[in-house]
C-alpha positions in Angstrom: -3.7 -18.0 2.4 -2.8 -14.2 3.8 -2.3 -13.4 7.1 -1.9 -9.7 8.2 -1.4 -7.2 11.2 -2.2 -3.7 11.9 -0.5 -2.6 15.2 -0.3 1.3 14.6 -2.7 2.6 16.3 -4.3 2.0 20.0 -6.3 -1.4 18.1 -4.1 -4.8 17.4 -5.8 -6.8 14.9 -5.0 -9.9 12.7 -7.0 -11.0 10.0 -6.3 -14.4 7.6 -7.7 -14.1 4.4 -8.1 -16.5 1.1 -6.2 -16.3 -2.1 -8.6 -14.2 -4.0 -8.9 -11.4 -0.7 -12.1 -13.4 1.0 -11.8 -12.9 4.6 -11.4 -16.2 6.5 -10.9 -14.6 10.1 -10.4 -11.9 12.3 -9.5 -11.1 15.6 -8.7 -7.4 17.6 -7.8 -6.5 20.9 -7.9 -2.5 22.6 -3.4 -2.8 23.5 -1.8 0.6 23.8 1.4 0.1 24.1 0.8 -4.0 24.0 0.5 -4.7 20.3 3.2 -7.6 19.8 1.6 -9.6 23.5 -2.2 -8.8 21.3 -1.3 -9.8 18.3 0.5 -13.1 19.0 -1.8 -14.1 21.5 -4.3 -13.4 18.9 -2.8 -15.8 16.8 -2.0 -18.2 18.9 -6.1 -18.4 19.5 -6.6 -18.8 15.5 -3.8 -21.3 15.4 -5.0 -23.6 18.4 -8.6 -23.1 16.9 -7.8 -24.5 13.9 -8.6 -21.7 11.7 -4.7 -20.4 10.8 -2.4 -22.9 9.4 0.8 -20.7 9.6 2.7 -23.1 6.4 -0.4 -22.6 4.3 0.1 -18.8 4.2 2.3 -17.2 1.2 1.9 -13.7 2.2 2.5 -11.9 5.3 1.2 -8.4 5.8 1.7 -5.6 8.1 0.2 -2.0 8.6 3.0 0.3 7.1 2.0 3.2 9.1 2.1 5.8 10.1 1.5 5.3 13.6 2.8 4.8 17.0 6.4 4.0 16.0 7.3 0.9 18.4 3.5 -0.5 17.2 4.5 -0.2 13.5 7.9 -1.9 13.7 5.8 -4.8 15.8 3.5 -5.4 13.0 6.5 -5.0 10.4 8.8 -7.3 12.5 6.0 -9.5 12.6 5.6 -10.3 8.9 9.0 -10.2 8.0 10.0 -12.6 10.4 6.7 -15.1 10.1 7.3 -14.3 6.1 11.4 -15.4 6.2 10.4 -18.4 8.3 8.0 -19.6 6.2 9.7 -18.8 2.9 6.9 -16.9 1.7 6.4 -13.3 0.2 6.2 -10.0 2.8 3.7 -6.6 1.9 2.1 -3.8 3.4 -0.5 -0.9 3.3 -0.5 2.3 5.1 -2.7 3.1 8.1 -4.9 5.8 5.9 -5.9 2.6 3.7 -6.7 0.2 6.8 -9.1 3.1 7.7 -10.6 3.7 4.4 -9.1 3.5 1.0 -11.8 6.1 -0.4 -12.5 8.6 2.2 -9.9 11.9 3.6 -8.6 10.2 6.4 -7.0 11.9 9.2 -5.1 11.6 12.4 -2.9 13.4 15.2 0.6 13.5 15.6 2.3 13.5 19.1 3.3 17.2 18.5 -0.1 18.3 18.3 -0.5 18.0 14.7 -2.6 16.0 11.9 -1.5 13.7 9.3 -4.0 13.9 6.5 -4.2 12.0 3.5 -7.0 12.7 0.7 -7.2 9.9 -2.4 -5.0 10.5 -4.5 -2.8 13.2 -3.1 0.5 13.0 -1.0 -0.1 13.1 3.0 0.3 16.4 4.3 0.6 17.8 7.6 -1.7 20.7 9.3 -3.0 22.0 12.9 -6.5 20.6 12.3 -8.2 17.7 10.5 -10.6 18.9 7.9 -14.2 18.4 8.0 -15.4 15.1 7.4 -12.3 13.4 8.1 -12.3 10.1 9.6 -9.5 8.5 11.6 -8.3 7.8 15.2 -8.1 10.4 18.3 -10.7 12.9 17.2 -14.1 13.0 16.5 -17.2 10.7 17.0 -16.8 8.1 15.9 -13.3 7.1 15.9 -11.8 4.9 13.3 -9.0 2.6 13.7 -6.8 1.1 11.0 -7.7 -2.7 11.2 -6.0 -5.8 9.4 -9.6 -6.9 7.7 -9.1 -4.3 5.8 -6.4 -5.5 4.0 -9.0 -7.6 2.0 -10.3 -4.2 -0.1 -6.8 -3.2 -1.5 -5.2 -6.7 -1.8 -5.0 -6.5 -5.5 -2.4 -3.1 -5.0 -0.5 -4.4 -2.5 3.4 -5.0 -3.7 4.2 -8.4 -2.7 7.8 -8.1 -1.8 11.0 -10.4 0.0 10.4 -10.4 3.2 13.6 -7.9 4.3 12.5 -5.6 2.0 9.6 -4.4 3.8 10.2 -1.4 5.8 7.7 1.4 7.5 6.4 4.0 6.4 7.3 6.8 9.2 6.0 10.8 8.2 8.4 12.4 10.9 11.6 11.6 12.8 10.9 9.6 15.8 11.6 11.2 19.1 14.4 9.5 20.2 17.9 10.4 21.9 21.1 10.0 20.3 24.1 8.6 21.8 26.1 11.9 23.3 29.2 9.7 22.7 29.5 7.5 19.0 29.2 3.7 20.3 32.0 1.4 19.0 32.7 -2.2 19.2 34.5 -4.2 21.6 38.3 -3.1 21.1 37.7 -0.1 19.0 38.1 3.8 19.8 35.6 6.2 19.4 
């Protein structure tokens, strides 16, 4: 069995599929900014239904990104860490792929900007999606990435050990840096 996450965009969702990429079950929740409460309550709901038997499940999947960068790492930590406890294999597929494998996806950046990504061709980065994009935060309608999705491009997915598996960011994240270096208890800066 395969159980994945996509938590990159404004949509948690879980999916558990079969060996062979038949989808078993799926689940989503709207969670800006609430992916990791979404998602495990999600599961939790397959798991007390019955339908999710975490120790059957040797792969663990998560949405790669890009994205929102604290969703990302929640699906990512998510797999990794069911993956490790479970002793079974970690992979991942970006956000353009969990939207549609074979169409120019597209969507916004926080600094007003779109990440687009055509088959076959490296993402790039412009001030407007092209026509006939889909994606998330434009246009009607929008398109989330969602875990079910996993099932179409299971066969090119690298299976991989479970602290291997690492996001997929297209920018720096807008974070603050220390002013002063941090140190550990008894050292000097």
């Amino acid at each position: 069995m395969i159980l994945a996450f996509s938590t990159s965009s404004p949509l948690a969702s879980v999916a558990m599929f079969d060996d062979a990429g038949g989808l078993v079950w799926s689940a989503e929740r709207v969670a800006p900014r609430a992916a990791s409460t979404a998602c495990a309550e999600l599961l939790q709901a397959a798991i007390s239904e019955g339908t999710v038997r975490l120790k059957e499940v040797t792969l663990f999947l998560a949405d790669l990104g890009p994205g929102s960068f604290t969703g990302v790492r929640v699906g990512v930590m998510m797999a990794k860490t069911l993956a490790y406890a479970h002793n079974a294999l970690a992979g991942g597929a970006d956000a353009f792929d969990l939207i549609d494998p074979a169409s120019v996806v597209a969507f916004p950046s926080r600094k007003g900007e779109f990440f687009v990504r055509v088959p076959g061709q490296a993402v790039t980065r412009g001030s407007e999606a092209p026509e006939g994009a889909v994606g998330f935060g434009f246009g009607e309608p929008e398109v989330f990435p969602h875990a079910r999705r996993f099932g179409a491009i299971l066969l090119g997915i690298e299976r991989v050990d479970p602290m291997k598996l690492e996001p997929k960011y297209l920018m720096e994240p807008s974070i603050s840096l220390p002013k002063k270096p941090l140190s550990r208890v008894g050292e000097r800066p």
